[in-house]
N, C-alpha and C positions, 0 to 999 in steps of 0.2 A: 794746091791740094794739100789737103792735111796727111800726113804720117800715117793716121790710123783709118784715112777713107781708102783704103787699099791695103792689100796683106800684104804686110810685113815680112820678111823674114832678115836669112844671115847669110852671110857668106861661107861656103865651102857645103857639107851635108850630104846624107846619101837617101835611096829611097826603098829597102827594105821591103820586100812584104811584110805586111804590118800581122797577117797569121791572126787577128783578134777574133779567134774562132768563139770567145765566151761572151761577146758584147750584148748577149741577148739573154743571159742567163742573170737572174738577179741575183742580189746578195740573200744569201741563206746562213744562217746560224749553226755552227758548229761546236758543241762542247765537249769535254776536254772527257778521254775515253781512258788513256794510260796515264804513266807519270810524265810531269812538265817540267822541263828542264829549262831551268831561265838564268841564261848569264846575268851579272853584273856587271859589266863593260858590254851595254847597249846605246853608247852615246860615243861623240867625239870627246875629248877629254877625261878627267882621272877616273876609275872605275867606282862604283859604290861600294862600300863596307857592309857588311852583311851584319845585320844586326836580331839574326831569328839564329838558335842552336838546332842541331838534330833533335828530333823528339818532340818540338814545340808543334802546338796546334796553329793555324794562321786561317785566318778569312781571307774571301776574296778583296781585294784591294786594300789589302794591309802591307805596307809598309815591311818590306824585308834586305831591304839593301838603302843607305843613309850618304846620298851626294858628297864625297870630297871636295870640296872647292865651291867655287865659284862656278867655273867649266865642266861640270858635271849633275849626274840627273837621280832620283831618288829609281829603286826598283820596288816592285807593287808585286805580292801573287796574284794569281791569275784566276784563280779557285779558292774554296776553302780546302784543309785537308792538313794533313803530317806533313815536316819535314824529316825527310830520308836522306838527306845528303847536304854536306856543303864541303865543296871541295871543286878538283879542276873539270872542267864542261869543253865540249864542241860548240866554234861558233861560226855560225856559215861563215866570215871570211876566212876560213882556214886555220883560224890562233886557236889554243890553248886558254881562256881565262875562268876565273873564280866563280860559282855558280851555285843556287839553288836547287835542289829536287825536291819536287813536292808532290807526294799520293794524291790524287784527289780521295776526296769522303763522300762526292756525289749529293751533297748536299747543295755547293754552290753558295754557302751563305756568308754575307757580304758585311764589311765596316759600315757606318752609320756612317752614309755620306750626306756631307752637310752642303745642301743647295743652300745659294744666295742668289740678289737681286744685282747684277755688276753693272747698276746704274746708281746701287747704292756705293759700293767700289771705288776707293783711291787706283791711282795705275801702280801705287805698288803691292797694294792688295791683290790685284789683276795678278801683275808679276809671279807674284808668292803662290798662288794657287794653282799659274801653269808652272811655275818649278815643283810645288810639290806634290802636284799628279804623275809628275816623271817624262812631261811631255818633251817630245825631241822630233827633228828634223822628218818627217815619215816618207820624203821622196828616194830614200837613199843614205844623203849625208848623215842622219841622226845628229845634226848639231843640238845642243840646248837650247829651246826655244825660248827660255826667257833672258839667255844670252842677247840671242840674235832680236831679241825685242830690248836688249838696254842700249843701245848703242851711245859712245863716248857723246860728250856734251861738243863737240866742235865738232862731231858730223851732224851736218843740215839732212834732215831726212825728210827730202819731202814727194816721196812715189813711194807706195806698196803695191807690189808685183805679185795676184797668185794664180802659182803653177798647176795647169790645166790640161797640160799640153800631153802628158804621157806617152809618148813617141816610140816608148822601147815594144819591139814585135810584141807578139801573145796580150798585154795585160791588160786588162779592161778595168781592175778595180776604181783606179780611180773616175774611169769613168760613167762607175755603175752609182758610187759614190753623186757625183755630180747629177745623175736624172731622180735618185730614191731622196739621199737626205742637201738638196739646195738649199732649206733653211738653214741646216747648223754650219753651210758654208757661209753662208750670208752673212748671217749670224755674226759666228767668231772670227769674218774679213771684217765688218764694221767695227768692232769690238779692239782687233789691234791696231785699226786705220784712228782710233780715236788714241790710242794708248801713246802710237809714234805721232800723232800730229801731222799727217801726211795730207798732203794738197789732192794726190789722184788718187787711182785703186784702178787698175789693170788685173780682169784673168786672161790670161793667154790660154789659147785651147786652138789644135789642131782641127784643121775645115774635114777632115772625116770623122766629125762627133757633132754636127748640127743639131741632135737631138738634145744635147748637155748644154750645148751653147745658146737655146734657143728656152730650156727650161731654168736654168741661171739669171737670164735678162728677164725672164715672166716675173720670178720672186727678187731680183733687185730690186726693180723699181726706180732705177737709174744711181743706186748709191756705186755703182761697179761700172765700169767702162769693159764691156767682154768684147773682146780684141779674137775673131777668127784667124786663125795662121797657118801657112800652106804647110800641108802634111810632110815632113821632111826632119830624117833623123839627123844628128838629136838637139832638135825644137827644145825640148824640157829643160837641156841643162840651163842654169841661169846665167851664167853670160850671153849664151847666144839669144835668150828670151828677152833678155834686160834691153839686148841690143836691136831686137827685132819691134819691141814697145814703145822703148824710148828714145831711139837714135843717142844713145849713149854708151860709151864703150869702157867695161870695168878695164884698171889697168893692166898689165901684166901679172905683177907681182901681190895688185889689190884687193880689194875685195869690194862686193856691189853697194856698200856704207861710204864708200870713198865717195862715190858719185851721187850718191842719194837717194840710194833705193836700198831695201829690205824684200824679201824674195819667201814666202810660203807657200807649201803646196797644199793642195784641198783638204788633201784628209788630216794636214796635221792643224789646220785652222781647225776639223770637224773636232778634232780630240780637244782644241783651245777652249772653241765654245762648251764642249761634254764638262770640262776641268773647272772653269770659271764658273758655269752656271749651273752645274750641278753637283760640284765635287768630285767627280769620277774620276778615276788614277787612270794611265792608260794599261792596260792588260789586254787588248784585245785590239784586232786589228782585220781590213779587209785585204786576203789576197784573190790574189787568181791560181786558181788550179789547173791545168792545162798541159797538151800534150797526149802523152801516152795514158793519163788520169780516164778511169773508164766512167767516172763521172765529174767532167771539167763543167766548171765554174767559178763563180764570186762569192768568196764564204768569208764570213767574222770569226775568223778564230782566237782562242787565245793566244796570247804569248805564252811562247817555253813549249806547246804542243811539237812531238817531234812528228817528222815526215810519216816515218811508220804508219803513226796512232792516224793519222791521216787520210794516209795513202789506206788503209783498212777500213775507215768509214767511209770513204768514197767506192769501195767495191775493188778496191785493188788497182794496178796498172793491167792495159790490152794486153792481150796473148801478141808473142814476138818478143824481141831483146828490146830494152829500153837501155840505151848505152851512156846516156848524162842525165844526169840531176839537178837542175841550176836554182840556186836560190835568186831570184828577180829576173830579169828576161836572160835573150841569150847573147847580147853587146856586152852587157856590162853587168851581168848577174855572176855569181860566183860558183863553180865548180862542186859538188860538195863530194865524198867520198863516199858516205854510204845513209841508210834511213835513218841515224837516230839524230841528225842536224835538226836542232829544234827554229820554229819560226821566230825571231825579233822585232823587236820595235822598225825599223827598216826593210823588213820582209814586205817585197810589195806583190811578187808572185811565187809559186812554185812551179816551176818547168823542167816536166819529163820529156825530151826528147831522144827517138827511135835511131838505131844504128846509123841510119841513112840519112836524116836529117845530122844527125853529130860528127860527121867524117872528117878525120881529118886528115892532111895529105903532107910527105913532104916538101919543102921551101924549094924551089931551085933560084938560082943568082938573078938580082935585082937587073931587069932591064933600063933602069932609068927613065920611066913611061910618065914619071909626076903626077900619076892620077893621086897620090897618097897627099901630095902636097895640096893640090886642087880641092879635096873634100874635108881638109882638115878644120874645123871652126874656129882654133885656136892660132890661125894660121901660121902654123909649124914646119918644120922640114921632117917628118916623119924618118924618111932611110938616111938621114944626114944622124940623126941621131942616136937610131939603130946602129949605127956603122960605128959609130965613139965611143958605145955599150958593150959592143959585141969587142972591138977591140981595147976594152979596158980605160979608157980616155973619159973619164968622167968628169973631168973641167970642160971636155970641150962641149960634153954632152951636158953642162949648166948654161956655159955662155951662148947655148944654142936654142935656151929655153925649154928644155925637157917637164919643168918643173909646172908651167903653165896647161901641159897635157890633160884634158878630163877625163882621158881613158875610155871614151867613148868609142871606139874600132874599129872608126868609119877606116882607117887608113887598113888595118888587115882586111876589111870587108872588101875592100875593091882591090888589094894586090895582086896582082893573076899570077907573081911568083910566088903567092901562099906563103909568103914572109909575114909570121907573127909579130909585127910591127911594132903593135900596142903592148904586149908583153913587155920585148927588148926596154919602149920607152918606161916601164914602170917599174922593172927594174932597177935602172938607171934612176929612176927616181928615190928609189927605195937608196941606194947606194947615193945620191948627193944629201937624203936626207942626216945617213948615217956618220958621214965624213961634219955636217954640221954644229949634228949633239956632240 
């Protein structure tokens, strides 16, 4: 029997109410109501240079932040309008960086974007266009995507993997993505499958989205192998997806180019094809609004939009406490402190969740039950590691693989001593990274 005449999955995993209370609501259009605050460290790698002063006029998709490096990504406004600020910003993960503010003018009026045919296109034409739309990782990571599209000359790349899977509770965008615009997934999957030279093209998608899985294979047309996959958190990361496609296992310390595969997710292929074939920077992105949102949904918002200006165009949050705020689901989305967190290039949700859904309780001592170790993907020792953190031992907590952790929380999710597990271990991470540099 074939690999893929049977679902697939991985080893370890938990099973979440999946809570996708918006699967039904389509993507609707949001424009930008207050001022937009858009960092520049929207990407893995060096931050961009801001290259617009106070005072300057700027269109929509004009160029106001200029890539350092290699490993970094241009920043776009989001609107036309004033800038009012540049100086330090809030960014959902909790940092302090460098940032834009810009009035809108309500105009909306945009640079002269320059469509082309990317059949008439070199691949390092391709390249150039998604670097210099700003395009970056949209599952989460925000790596540079024309990073992760050059890969070294001695890795053999021959499998493209895109992620479909969207596994985290609440978020449907990607999957609203997947039933409205299939062609520009199509689309901009063929388009890098020709750039890498790649033999397959796997999407992985969770067996509770039949409707995505089913309207993907209609506009393939068999260029896509769509790989159904049992519903099981977290499906999406890309080792366990890589591992559940292709019976290949990235190494510990490696990365999924080691083995021969490259890993995109939908929406950020949708922004490849928007960049290549139409010149569009990205400034605008689908989340899900969800929760306590007294009107939850799949909306396009801009980038730099803060919660507030948000949470007001949707009719405010429900009567009752609303006790967190999480920028992307509630596994592995980030905490934020109050409304003026603006949305990023990696915002994939915003979740208000109620006193009673956010409780949190304290730890009492580890029974030694190893359900932590049993659900971990990364097959880890979870409270082995926690224990080397907590007690300051952070060699022991390297040689013990802390560092292979995706943070994913399946191991707090199932601890019944309410030991913040996943915390300790990132931590610790943060601490083997520091002792490095």
């Amino acid at each position: 029997m074939s690999l893929l005449t049977k679902k697939p999955s991985f080893q370890g995993g938990i099973h979440p109410s999946d809570s996708k209370l918006t699967r039904d609501s389509g993507i609707q259009d949001i424009y930008p109501s207050g001022s937009l605050v858009i960092p520049l460290s929207q990407h893995i790698g060096a931050p961009a240079k801001p290259v617009v002063e106070e005072g300057d006029e700027v269109k929509l998709g004009q160029k106001i932040g200029e890539s350092q490096g290699f490993v970094s990504s241009p920043i776009h406004a989001s609107t036309s309008g004033e800038v009012i600020k540049i100086g330090k910003v809030h960014h959902p993960s909790g940092s302090e960086v460098e940032g834009v503010k810009i009035a809108p003018d309500g105009e909306d009026n945009p640079v002269d974007f320059q469509e082309r045919n990317p059949d008439e296109l070199s691949n390092d034409e391709i390249l150039e266009r998604i670097h210099g739309a700003g395009v970056v990782g949209m599952g989460g990571a925000a790596f540079p995507t024309h990073v992760k599209l050059s890969p070294p000359e001695e890795k053999n790349i021959d499998t493209l993997v895109i992620n479909g899977a969207e596994c985290e509770p609440y978020l449907t965008s990607d999957f609203r993505l997947m039933l409205e615009e299939p062609e520009k997934i199509i689309k901009g999957t063929q388009l890098i499958a020709e750039v890498l030279g790649v033999e397959r093209v796997y999407l992985g998608i969770e067996d509770n989205k039949p409707e995505a899985a089913k309207e993907i294979r209609t506009h393939a047309d068999g260029s896509i192998e769509v790989v159904e996959l049992p519903t099981k958190y977290p499906q999406g990361w890309e080792k366990t997806l890589i591992q559940a496609l292709t019976g290949r296992e990235v190494p510990v310390d490696g990365l999924p180019l080691d083995i021969g595969v490259v890993v995109q997710n939908v929406a950020t292929v949708t922004a490849i094809w928007d960049a290549v074939r139409f010149g569009v920077p990205l400034t605008e992105r689908v989340v899900t609004a969800t929760g306590t949102f007294k009107k939850p949904g799949n909306y396009r918002v801009r980038i730099g939009t803060q919660w507030k200006d948000l949470i007001d165009q949707l009719g405010g949050l429900t009567e009752g406490r609303t006790a967190k705020l999480i920028d992307g689901g509630p596994m592995m989305g980030d905490t934020q402190p109050d409304q003026s967190t603006p949305v990023v290039k990696s915002t994939s949700g915003l979740l208000a969740l109620r006193e009673e859904t956010a409780v949190e309780r304290d730890p009492s001592p580890c029974i030694r039950c190893g359900k932590c170790v049993d659900v971990c993907p990364a097959n880890l020792l979870p409270t082995s590691i926690y224990k080397s953190v907590e007690s300051g031992d952070i060699e022991q907590a390297k040689e013990l693989n802390a560092t292979a952790c995706c943070e994913c929380g399946s191991c707090t999710y199932v601890c019944p001593s309410e030991i913040p597990l996943v915390q300790w271990i990132v931590q610790g991470k943060s601490e083997i990274e520091e002792r490095e540099e």
